[in-house]
C-alpha positions as CSV (number, residue, x, y, z in Angstrom):
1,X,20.5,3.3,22.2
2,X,20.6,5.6,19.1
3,X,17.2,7.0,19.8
4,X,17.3,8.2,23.3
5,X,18.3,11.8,22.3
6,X,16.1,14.3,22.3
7,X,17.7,15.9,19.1
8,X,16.0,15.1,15.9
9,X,14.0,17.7,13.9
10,X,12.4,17.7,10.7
11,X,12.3,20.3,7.4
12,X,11.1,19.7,3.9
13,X,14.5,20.3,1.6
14,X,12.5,20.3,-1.7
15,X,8.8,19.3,-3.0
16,X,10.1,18.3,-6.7
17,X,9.6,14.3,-7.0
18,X,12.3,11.8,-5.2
19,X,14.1,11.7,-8.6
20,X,13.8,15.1,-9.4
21,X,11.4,14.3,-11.4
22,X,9.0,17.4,-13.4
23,X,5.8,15.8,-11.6
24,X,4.9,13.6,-14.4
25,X,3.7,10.2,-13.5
26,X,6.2,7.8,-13.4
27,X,4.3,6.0,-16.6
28,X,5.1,8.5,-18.7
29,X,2.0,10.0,-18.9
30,X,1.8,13.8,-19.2
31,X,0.7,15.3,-16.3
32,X,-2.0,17.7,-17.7
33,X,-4.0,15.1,-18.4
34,X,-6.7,13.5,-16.0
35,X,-6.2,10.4,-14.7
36,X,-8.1,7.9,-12.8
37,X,-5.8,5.3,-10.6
38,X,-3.2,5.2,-8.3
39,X,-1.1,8.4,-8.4
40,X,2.1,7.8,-6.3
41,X,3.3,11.5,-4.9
42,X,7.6,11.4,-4.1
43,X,8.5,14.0,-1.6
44,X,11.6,14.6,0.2
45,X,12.8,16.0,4.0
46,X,15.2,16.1,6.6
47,X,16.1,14.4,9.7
48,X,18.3,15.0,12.5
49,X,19.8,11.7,14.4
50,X,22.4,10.9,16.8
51,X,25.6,10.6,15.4
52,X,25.6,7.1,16.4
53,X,23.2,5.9,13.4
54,X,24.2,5.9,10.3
55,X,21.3,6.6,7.1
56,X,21.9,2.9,6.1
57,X,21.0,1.9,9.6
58,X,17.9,3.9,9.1
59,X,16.8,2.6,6.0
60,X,17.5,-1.0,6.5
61,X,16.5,-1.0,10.1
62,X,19.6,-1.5,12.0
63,X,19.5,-1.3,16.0
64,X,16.2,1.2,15.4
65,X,13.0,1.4,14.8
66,X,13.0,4.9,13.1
67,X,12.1,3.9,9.3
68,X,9.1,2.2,10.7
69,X,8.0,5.4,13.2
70,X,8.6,7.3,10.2
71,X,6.4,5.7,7.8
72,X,3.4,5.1,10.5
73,X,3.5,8.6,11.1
74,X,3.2,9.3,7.5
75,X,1.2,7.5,7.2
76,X,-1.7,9.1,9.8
77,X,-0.5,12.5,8.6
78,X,-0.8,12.2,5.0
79,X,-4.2,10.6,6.1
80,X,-5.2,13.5,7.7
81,X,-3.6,15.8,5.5
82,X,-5.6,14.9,2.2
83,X,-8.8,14.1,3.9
84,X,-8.2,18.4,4.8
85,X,-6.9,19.1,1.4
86,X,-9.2,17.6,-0.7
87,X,-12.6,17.2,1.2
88,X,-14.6,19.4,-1.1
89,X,-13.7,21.0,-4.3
90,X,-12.7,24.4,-3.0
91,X,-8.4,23.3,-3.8
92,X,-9.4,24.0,-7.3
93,X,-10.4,27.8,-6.9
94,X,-7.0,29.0,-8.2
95,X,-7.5,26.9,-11.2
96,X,-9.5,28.4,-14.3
97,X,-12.5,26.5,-13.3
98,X,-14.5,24.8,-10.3
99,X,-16.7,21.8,-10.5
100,X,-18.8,21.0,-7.1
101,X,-18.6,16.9,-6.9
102,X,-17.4,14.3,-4.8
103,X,-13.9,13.5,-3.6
104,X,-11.9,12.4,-5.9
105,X,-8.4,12.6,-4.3
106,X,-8.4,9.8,-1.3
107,X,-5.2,8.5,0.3
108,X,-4.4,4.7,0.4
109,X,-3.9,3.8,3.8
110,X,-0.2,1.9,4.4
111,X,0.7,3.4,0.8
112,X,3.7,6.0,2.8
113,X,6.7,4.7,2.2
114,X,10.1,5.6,3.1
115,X,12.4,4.9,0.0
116,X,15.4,5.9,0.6
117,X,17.4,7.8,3.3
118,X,20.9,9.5,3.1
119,X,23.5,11.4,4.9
120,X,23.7,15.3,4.3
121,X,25.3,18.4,5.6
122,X,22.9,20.0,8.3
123,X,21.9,23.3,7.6
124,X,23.7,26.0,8.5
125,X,21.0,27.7,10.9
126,X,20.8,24.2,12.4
127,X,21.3,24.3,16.4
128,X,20.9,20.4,16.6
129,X,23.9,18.6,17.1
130,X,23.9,15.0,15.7
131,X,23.8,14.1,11.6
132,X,21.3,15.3,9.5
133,X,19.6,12.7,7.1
134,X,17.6,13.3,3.8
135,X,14.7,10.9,3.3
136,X,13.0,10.1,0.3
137,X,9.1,9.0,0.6
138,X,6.4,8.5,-1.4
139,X,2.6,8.4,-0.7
140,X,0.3,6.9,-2.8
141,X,-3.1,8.5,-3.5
142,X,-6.1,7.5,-5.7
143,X,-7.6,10.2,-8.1
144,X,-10.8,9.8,-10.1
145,X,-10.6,11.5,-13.6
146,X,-8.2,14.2,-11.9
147,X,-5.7,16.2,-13.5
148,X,-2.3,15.0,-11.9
149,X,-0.3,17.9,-11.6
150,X,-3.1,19.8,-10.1
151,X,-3.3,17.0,-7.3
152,X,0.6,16.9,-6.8
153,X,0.8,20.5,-6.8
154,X,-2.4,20.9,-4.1
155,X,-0.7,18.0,-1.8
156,X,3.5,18.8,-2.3
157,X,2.7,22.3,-0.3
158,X,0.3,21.2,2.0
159,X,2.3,18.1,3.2
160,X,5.5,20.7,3.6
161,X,3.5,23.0,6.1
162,X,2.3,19.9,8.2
163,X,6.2,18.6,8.3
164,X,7.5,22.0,8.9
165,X,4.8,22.7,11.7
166,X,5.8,19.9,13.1
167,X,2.7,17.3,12.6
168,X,4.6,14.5,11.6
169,X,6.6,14.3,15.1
170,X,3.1,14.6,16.3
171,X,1.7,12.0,14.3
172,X,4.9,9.7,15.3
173,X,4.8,9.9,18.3
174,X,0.7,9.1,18.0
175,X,1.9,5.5,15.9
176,X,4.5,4.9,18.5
177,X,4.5,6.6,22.3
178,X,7.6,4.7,23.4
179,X,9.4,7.0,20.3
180,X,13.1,7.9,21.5
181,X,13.8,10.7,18.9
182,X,12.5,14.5,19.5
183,X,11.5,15.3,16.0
184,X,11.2,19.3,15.4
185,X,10.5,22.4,13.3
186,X,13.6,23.5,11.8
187,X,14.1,27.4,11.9
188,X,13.7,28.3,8.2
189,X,14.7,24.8,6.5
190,X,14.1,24.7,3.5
């Protein structure tokens, strides 16, 4: 079975959209503008398999079940995540003003999905044996009259730290107990 090692770890490679986009929305709209709507947020990490499954396994769930653990841990910890993030206005105090309302930045539950998954080198600080994997998600969260960049920029970092601390093996193993993979902080993967 390709997910009975105890060898998979996770680190954020880069918070710059899926496509390497300049966080604009993928309408074209400028990003300094607000917005109301569904504001889809691309982010990227890294995985560490067994040899024995291949990214294309992953992605079009092959023998394993690990796209689907992936996403249903997404998806509780980007629930989580923006529910601390954006609870009360206080993400704004960097910005040149403050307003004292209502959230406006709210997750869609089911809206993490995993686009895209491929093979890459492993770090070079890496002690895991196996392949490493980059996958390409993308959660979807609904802002009310919000300026987009400032919500992308708020939520990129803040969904980094919970990967890197290790909340989304948490939060897999939470959607699915019976989980085979070990997923892990990576020792300065950036």
């Amino acid at each position: 079975d390709c997910c009975d090692r105890n060898d998979s770890s996770v680190s954020v490679l880069d918070l710059l959209g899926a496509d390497g986009d300049d966080m604009n929305n993928e309408n074209g709209m400028s990003s300094v503008e607000n917005f109301t709507g569904d504001l889809p947020v691309p982010f990227r990490f890294t995985i560490n398999t067994s040899s024995g499954i291949s990214a294309t396994d992953i992605l079009f769930a092959r023998g394993n079940d690990l796209k689907r653990d992936m996403e249903g841990g997404l998806d509780l910890l980007v629930s989580e995540v923006v529910g601390e993030k954006f609870q009360n206005s206080d993400w704004k105090e960097n910005k040149r003003f403050l307003r004292r309302r209502q959230l406006l930045v709210q997750y869609q539950s089911r809206s993490c999905s995993v686009e895209d998954v491929v093979d890459v080198p492993c770090p070079l600080n890496s002690v895991q044996s196996g392949a490493c994997r980059r996958v390409s998600a993308e959660a979807t969260l609904s802002i009310v009259d919000e300026n987009t960049n400032d919500v992308r920029q708020a939520f990129l970092p803040t969904i980094s730290d919970a990967i890197r601390s290790g909340r989304l093996e948490e939060k897999i193993r939470e959607y699915n107990p019976d989980h085979g993979s070990q997923l892990l902080e990576e020792e300065g993967g950036n």
